[in-house]
CHARMM-style PDB file with segment names, atoms N, HN, CA, C and O in Angstrom:
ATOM      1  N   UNK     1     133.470 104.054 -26.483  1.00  0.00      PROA
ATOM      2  CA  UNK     1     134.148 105.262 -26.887  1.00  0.00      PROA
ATOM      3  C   UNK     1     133.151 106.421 -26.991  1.00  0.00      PROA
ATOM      4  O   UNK     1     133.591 107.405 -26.397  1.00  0.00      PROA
ATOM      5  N   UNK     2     131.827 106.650 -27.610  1.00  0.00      PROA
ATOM      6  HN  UNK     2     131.470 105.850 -28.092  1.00  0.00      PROA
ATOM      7  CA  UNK     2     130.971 107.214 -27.705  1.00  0.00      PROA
ATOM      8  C   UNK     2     130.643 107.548 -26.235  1.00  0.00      PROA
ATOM      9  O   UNK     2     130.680 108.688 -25.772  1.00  0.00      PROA
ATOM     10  N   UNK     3     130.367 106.600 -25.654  1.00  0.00      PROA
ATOM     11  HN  UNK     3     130.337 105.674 -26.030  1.00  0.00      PROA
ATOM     12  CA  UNK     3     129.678 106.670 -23.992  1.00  0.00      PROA
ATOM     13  C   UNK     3     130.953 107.649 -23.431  1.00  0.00      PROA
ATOM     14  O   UNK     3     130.618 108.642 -22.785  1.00  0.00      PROA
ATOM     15  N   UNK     4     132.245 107.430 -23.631  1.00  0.00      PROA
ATOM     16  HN  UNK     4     132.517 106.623 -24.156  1.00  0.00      PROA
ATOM     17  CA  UNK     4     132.875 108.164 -22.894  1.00  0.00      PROA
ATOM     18  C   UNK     4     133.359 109.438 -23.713  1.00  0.00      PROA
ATOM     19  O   UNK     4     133.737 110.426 -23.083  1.00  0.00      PROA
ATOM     20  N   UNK     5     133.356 109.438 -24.792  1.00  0.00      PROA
ATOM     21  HN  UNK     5     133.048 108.636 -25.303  1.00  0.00      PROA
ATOM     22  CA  UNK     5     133.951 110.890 -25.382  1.00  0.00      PROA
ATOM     23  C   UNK     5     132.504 112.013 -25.335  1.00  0.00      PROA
ATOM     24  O   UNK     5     132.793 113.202 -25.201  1.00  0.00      PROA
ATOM     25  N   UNK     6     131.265 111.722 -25.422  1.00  0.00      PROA
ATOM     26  HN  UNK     6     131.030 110.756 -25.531  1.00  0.00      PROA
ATOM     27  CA  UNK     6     129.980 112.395 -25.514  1.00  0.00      PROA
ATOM     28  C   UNK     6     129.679 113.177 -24.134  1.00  0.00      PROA
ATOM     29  O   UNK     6     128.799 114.033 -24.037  1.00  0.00      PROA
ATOM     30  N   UNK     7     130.762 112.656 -22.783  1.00  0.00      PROA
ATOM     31  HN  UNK     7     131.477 111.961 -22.861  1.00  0.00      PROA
ATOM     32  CA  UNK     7     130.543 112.535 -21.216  1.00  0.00      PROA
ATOM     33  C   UNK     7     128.998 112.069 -20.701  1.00  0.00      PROA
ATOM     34  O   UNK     7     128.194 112.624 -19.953  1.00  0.00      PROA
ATOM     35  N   UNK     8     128.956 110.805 -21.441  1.00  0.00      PROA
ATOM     36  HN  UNK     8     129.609 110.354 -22.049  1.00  0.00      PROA
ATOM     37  CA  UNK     8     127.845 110.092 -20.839  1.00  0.00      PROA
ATOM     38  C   UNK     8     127.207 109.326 -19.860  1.00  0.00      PROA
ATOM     39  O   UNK     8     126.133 108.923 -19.413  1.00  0.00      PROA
ATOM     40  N   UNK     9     128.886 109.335 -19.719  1.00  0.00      PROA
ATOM     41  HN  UNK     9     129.758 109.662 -20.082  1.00  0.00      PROA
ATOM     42  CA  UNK     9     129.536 108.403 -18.364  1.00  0.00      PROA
ATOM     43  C   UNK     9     130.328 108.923 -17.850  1.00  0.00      PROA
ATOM     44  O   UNK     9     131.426 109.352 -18.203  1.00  0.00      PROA
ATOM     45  N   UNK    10     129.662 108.911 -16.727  1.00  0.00      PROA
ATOM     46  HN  UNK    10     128.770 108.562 -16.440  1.00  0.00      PROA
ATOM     47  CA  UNK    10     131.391 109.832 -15.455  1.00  0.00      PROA
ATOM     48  C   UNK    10     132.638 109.160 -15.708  1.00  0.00      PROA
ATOM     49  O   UNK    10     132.773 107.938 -15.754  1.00  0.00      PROA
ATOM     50  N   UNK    11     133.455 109.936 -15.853  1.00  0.00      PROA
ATOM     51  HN  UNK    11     133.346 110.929 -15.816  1.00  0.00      PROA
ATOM     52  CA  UNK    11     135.262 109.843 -15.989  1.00  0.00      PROA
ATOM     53  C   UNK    11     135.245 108.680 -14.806  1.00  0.00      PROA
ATOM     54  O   UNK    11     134.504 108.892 -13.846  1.00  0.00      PROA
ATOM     55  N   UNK    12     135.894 107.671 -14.830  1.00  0.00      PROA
ATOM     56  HN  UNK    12     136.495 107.499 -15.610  1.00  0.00      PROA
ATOM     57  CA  UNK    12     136.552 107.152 -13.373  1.00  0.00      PROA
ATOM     58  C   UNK    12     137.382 107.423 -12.648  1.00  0.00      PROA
ATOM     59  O   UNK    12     138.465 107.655 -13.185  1.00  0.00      PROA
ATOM     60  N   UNK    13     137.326 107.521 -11.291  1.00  0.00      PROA
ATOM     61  HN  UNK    13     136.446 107.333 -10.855  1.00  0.00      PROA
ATOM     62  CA  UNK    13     138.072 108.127 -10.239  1.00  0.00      PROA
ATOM     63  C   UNK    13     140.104 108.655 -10.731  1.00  0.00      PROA
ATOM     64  O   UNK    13     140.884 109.566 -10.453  1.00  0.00      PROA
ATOM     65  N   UNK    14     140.102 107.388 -11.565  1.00  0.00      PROA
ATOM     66  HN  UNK    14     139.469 106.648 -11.791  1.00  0.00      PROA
ATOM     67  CA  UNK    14     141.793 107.359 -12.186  1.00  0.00      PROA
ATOM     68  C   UNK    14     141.886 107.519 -13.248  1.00  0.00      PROA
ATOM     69  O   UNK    14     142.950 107.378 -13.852  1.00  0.00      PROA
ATOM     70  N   UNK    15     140.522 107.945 -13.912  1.00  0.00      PROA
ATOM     71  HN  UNK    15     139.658 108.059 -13.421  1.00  0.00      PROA
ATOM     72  CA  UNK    15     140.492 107.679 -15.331  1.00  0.00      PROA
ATOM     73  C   UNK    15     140.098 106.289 -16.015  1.00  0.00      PROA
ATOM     74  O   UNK    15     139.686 105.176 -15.687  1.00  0.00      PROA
ATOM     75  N   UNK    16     140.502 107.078 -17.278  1.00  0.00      PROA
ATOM     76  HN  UNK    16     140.836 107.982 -17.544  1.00  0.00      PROA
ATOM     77  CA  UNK    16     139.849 105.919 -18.600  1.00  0.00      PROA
ATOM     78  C   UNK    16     140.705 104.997 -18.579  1.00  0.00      PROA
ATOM     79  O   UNK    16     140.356 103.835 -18.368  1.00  0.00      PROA
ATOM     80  N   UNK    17     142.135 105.378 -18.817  1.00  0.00      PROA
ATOM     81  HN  UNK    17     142.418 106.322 -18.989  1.00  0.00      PROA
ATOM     82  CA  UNK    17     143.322 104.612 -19.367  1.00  0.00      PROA
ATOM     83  C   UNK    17     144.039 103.400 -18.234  1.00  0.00      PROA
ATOM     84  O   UNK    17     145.008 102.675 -18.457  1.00  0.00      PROA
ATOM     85  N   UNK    18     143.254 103.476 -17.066  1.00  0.00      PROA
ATOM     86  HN  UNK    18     142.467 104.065 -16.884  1.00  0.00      PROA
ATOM     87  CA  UNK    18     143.796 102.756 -15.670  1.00  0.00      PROA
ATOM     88  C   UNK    18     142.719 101.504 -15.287  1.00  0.00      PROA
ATOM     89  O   UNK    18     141.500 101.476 -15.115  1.00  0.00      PROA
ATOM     90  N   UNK    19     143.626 100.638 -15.249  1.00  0.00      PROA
ATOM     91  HN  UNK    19     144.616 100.661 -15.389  1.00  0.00      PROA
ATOM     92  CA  UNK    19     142.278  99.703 -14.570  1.00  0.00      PROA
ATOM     93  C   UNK    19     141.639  99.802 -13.328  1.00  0.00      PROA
ATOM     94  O   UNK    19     142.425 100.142 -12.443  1.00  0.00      PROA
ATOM     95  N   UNK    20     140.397  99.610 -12.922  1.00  0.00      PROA
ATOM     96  HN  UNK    20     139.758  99.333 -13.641  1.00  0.00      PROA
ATOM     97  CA  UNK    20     139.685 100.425 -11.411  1.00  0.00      PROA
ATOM     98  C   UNK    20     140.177  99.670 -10.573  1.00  0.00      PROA
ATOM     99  O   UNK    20     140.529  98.604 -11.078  1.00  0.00      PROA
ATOM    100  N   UNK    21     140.400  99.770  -9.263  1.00  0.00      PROA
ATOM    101  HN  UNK    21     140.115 100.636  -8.853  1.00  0.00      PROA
ATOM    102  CA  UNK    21     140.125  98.925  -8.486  1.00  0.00      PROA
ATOM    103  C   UNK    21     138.681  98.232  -8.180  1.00  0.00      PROA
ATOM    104  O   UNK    21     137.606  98.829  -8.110  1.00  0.00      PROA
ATOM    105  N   UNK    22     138.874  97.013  -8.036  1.00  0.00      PROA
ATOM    106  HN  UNK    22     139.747  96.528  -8.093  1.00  0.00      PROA
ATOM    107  CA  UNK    22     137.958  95.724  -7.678  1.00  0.00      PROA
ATOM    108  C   UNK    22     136.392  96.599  -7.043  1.00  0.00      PROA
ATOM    109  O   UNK    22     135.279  96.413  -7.537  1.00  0.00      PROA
ATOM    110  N   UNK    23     136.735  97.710  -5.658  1.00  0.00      PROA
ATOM    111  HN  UNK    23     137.639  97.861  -5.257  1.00  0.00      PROA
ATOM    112  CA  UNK    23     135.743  98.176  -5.221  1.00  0.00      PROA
ATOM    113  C   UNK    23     135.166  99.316  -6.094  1.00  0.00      PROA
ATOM    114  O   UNK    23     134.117  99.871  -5.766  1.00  0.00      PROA
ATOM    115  N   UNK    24     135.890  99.683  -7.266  1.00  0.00      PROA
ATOM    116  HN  UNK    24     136.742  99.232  -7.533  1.00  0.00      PROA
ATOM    117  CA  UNK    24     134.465 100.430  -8.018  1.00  0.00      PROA
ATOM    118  C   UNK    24     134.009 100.354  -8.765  1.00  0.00      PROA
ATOM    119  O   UNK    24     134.613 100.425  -9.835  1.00  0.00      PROA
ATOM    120  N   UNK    25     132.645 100.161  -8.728  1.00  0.00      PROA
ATOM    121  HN  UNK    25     132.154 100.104  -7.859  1.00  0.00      PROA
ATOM    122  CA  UNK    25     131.520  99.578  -9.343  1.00  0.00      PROA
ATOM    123  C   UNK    25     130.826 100.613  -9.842  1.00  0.00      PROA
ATOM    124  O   UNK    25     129.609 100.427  -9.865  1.00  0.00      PROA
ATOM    125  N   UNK    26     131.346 102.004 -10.391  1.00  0.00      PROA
ATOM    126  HN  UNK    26     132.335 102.154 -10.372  1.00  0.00      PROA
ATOM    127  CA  UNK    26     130.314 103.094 -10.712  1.00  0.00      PROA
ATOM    128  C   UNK    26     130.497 102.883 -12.771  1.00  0.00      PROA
ATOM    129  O   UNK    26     131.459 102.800 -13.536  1.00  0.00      PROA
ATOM    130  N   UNK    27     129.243 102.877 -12.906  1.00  0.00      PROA
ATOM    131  HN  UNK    27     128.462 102.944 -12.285  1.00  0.00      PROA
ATOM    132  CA  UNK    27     129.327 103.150 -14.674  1.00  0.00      PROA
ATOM    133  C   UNK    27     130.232 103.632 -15.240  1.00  0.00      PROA
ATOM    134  O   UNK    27     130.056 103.508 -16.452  1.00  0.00      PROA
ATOM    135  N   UNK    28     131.285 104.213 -14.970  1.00  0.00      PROA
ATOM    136  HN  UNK    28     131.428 104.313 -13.985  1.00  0.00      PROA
ATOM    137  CA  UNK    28     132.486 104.665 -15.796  1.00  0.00      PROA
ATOM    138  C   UNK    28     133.877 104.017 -15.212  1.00  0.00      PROA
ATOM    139  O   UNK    28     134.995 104.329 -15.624  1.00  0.00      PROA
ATOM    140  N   UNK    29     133.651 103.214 -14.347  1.00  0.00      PROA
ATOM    141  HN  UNK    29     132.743 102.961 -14.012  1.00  0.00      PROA
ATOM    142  CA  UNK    29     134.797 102.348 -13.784  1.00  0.00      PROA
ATOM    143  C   UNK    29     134.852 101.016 -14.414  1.00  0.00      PROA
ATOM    144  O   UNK    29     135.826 100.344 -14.753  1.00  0.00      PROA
ATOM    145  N   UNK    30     133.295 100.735 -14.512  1.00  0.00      PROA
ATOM    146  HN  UNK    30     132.504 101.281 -14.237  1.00  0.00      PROA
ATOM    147  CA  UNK    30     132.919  99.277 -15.497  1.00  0.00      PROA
ATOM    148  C   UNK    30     133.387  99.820 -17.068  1.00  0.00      PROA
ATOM    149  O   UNK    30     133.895  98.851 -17.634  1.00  0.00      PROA
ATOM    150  N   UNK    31     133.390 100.446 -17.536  1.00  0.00      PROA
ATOM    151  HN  UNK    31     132.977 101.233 -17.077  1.00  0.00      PROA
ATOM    152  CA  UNK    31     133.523 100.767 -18.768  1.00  0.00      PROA
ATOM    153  C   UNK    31     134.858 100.807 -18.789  1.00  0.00      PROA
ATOM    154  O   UNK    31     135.134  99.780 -19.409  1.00  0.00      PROA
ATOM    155  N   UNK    32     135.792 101.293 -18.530  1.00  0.00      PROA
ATOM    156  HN  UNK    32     135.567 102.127 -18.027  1.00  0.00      PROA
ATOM    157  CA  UNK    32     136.886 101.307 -18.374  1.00  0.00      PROA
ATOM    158  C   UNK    32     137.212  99.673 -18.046  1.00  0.00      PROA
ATOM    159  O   UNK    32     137.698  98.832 -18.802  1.00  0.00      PROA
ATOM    160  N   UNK    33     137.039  99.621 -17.505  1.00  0.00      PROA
ATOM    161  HN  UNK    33     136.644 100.304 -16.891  1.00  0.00      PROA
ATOM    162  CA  UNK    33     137.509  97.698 -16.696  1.00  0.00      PROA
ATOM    163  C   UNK    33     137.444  96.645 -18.476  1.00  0.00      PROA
ATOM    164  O   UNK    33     138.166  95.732 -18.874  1.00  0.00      PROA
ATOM    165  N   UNK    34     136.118  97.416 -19.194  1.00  0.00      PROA
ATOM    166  HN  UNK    34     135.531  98.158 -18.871  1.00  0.00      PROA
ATOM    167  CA  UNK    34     136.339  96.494 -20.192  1.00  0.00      PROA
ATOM    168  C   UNK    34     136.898  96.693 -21.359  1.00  0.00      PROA
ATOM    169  O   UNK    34     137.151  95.908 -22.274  1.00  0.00      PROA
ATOM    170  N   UNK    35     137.071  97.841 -21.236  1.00  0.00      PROA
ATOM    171  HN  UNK    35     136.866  98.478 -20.493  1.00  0.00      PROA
ATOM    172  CA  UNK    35     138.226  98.270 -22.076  1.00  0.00      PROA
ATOM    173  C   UNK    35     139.474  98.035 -22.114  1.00  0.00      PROA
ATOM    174  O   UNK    35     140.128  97.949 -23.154  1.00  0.00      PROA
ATOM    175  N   UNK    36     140.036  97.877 -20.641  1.00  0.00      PROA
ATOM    176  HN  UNK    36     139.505  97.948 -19.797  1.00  0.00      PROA
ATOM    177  CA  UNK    36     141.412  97.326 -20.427  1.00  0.00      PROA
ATOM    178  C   UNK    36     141.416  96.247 -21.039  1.00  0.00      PROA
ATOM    179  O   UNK    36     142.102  96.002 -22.031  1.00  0.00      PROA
ATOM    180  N   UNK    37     140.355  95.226 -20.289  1.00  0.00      PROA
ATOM    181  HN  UNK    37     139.798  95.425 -19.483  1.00  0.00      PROA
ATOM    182  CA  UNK    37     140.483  93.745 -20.608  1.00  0.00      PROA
ATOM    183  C   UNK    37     140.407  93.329 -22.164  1.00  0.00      PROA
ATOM    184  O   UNK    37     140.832  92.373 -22.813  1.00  0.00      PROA
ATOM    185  N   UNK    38     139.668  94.495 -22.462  1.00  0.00      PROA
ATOM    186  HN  UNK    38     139.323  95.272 -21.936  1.00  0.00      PROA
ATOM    187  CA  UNK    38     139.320  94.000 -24.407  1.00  0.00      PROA
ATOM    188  C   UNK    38     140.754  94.383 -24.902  1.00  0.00      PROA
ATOM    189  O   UNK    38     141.413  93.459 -25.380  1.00  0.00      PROA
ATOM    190  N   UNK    39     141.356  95.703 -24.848  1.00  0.00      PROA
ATOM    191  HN  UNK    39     140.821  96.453 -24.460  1.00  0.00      PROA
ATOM    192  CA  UNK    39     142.383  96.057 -25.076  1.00  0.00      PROA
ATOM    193  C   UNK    39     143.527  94.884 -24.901  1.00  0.00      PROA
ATOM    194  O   UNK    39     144.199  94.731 -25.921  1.00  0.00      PROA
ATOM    195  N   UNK    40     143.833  94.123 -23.918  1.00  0.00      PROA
ATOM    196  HN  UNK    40     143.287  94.247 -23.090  1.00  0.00      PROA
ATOM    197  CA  UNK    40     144.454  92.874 -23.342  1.00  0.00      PROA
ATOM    198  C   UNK    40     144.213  92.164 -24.399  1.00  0.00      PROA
ATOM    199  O   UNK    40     145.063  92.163 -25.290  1.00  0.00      PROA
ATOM    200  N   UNK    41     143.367  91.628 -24.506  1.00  0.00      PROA
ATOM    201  HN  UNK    41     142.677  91.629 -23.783  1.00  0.00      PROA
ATOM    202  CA  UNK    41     142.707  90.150 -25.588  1.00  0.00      PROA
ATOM    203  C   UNK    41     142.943  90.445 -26.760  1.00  0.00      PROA
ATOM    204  O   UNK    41     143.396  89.600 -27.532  1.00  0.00      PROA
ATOM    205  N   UNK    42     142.665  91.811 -27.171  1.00  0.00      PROA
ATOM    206  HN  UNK    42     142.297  92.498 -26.544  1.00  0.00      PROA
ATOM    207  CA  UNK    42     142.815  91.905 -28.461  1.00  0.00      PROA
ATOM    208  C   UNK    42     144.273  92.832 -29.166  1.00  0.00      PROA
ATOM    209  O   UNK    42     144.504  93.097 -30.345  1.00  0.00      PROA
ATOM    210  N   UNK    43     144.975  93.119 -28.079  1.00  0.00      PROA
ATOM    211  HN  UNK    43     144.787  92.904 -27.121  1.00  0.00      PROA
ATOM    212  CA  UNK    43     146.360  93.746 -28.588  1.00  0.00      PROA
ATOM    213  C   UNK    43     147.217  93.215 -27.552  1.00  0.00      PROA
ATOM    214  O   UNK    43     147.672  94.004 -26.723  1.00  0.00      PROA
ATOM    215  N   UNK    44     147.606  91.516 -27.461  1.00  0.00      PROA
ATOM    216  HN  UNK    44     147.237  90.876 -28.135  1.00  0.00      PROA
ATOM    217  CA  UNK    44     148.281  90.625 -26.878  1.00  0.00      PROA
ATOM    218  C   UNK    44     149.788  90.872 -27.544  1.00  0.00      PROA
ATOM    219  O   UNK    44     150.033  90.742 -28.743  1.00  0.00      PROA
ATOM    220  N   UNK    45     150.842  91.295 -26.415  1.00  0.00      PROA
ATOM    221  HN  UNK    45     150.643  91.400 -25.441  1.00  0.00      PROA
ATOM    222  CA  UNK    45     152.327  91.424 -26.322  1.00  0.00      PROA
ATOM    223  C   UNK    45     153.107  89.951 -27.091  1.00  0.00      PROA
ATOM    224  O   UNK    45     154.162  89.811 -27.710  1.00  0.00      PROA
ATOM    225  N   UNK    46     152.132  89.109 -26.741  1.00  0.00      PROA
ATOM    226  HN  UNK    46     151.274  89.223 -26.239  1.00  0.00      PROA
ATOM    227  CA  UNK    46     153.056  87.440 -27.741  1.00  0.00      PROA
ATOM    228  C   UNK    46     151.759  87.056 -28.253  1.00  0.00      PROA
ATOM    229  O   UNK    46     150.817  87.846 -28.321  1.00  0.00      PROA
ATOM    230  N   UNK    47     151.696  85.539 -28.704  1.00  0.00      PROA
ATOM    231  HN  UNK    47     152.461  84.898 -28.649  1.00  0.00      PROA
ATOM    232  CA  UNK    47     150.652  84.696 -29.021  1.00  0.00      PROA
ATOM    233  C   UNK    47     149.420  84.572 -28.795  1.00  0.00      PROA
ATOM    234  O   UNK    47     148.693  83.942 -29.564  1.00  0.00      PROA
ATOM    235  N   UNK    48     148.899  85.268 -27.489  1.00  0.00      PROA
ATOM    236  HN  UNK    48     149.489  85.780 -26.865  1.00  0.00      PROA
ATOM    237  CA  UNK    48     147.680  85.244 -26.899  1.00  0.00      PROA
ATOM    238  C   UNK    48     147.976  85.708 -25.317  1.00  0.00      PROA
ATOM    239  O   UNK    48     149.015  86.306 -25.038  1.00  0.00      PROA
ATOM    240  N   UNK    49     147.026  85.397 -24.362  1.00  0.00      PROA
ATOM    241  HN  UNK    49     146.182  84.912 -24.588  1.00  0.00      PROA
ATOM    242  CA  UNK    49     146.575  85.150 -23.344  1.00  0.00      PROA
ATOM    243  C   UNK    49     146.760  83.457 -22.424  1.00  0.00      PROA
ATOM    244  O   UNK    49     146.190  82.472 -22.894  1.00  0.00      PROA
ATOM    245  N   UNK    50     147.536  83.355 -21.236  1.00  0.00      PROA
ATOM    246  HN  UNK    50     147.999  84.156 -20.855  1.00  0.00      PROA
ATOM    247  CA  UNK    50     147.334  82.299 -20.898  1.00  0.00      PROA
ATOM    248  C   UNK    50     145.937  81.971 -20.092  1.00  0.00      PROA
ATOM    249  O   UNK    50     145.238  82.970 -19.921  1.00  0.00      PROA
ATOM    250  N   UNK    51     145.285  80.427 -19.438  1.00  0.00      PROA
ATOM    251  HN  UNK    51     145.854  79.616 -19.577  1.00  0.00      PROA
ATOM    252  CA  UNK    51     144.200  80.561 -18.590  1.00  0.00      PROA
ATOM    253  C   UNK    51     144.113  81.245 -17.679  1.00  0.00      PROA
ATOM    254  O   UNK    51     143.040  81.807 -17.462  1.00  0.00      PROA
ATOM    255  N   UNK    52     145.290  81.445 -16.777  1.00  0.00      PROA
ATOM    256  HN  UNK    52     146.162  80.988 -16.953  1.00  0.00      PROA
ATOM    257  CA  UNK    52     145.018  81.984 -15.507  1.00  0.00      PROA
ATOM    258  C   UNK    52     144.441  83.450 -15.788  1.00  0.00      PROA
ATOM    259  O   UNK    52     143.543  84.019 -15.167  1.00  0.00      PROA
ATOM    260  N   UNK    53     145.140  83.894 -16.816  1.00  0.00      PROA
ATOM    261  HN  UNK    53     145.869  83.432 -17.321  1.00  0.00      PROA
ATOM    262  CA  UNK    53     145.342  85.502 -16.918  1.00  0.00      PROA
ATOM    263  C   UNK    53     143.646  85.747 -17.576  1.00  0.00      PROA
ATOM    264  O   UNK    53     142.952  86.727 -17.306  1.00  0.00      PROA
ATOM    265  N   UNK    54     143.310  84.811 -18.312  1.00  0.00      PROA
ATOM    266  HN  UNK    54     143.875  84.015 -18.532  1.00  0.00      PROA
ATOM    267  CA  UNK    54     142.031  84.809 -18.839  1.00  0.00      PROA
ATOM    268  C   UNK    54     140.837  84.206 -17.878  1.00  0.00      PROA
ATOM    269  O   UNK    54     139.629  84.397 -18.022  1.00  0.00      PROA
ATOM    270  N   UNK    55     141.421  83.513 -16.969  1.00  0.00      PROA
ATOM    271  HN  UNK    55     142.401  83.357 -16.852  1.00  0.00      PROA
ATOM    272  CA  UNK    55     140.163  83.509 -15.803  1.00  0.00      PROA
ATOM    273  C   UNK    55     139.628  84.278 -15.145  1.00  0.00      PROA
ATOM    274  O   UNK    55     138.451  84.546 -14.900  1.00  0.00      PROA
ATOM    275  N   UNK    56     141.355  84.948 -14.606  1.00  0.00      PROA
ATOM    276  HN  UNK    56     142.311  84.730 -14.804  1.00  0.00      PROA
ATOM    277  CA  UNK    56     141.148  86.448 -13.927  1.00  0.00      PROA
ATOM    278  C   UNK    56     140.610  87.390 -14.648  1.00  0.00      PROA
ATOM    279  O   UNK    56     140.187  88.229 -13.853  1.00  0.00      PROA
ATOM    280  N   UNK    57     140.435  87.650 -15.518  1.00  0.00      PROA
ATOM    281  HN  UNK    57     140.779  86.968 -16.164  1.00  0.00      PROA
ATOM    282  CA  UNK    57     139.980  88.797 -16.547  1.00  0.00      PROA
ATOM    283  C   UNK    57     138.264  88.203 -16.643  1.00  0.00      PROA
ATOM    284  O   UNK    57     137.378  89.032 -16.434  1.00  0.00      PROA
ATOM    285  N   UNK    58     137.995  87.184 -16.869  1.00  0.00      PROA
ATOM    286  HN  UNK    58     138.714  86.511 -17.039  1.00  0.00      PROA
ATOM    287  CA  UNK    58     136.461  86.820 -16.872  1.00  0.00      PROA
ATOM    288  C   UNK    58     135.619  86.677 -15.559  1.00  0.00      PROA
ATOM    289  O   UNK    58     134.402  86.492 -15.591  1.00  0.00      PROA
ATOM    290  N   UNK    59     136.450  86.790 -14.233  1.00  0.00      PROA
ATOM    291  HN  UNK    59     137.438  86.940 -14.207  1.00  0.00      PROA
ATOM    292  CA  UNK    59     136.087  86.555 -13.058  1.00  0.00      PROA
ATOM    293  C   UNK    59     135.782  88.137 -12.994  1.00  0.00      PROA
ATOM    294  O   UNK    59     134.666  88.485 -12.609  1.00  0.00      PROA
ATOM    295  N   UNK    60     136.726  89.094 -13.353  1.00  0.00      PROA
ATOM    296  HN  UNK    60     137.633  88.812 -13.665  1.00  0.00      PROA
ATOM    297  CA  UNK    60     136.529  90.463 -12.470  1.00  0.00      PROA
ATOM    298  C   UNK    60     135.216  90.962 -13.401  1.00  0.00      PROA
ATOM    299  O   UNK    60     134.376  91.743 -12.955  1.00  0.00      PROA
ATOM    300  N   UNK    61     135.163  90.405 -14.743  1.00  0.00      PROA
ATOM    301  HN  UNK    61     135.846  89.771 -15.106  1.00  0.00      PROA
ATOM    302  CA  UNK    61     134.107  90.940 -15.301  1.00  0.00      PROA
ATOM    303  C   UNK    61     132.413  90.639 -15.264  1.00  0.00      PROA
ATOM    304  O   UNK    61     131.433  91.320 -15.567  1.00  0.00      PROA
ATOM    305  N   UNK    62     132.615  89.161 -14.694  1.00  0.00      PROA
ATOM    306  HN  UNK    62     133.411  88.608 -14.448  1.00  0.00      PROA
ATOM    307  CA  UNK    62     131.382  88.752 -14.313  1.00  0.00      PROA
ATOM    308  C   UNK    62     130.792  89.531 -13.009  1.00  0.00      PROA
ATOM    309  O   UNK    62     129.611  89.680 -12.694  1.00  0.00      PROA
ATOM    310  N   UNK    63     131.866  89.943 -12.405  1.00  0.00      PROA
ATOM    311  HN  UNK    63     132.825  89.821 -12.661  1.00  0.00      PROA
ATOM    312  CA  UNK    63     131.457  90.486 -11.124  1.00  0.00      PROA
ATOM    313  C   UNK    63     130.861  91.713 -11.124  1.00  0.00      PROA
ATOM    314  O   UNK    63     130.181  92.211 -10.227  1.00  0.00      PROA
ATOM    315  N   UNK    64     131.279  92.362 -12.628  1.00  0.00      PROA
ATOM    316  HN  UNK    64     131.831  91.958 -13.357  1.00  0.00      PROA
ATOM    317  CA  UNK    64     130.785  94.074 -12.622  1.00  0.00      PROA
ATOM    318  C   UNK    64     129.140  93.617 -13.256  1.00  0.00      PROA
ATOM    319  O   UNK    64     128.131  94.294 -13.064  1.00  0.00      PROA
ATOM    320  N   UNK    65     129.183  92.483 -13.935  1.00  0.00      PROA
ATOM    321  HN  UNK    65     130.003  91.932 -14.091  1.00  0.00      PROA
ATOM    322  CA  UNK    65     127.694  92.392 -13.894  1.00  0.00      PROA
ATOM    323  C   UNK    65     126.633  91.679 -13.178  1.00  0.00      PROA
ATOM    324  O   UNK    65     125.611  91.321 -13.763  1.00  0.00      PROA
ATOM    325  N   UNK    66     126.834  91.463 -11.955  1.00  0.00      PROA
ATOM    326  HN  UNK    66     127.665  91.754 -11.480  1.00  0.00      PROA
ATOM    327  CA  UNK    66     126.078  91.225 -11.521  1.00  0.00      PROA
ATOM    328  C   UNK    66     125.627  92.223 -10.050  1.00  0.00      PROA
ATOM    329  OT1 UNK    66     124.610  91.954  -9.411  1.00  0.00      PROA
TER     330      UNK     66
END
């Protein structure tokens, strides 16, 4: 939140509030990406998260770091 309200980090192409597509990999697209996903995990519509949905979410994120 700091990184992005201070403009420390470039806005992403769609914004903050959108998840990026897969191909962008710029510092304010990753930031955003984990925000969605934290946002997901931690303000879940029922009970939780199933695996698949939580694989996919740990797969796209491993990928922004490496």
């Amino acid at each position: 939140c700091i990184l992005r309200n201070f403009n420390l980090v470039p806005e992403p192409h769609y914004g903050w509030d959108i998840l990026p597509s897969k191909t962008d990999n710029s510092p304010g697209a990753n930031l955003a990406r984990i925000k969605f996903y934290r946002n997901d995990v931690s303000h879940p519509s029922n009970d939780g998260i199933d695996n698949t949905t939580f694989e996919k979410m740990w797969t796209d994120l491993r990928q922004v770091c490496l």
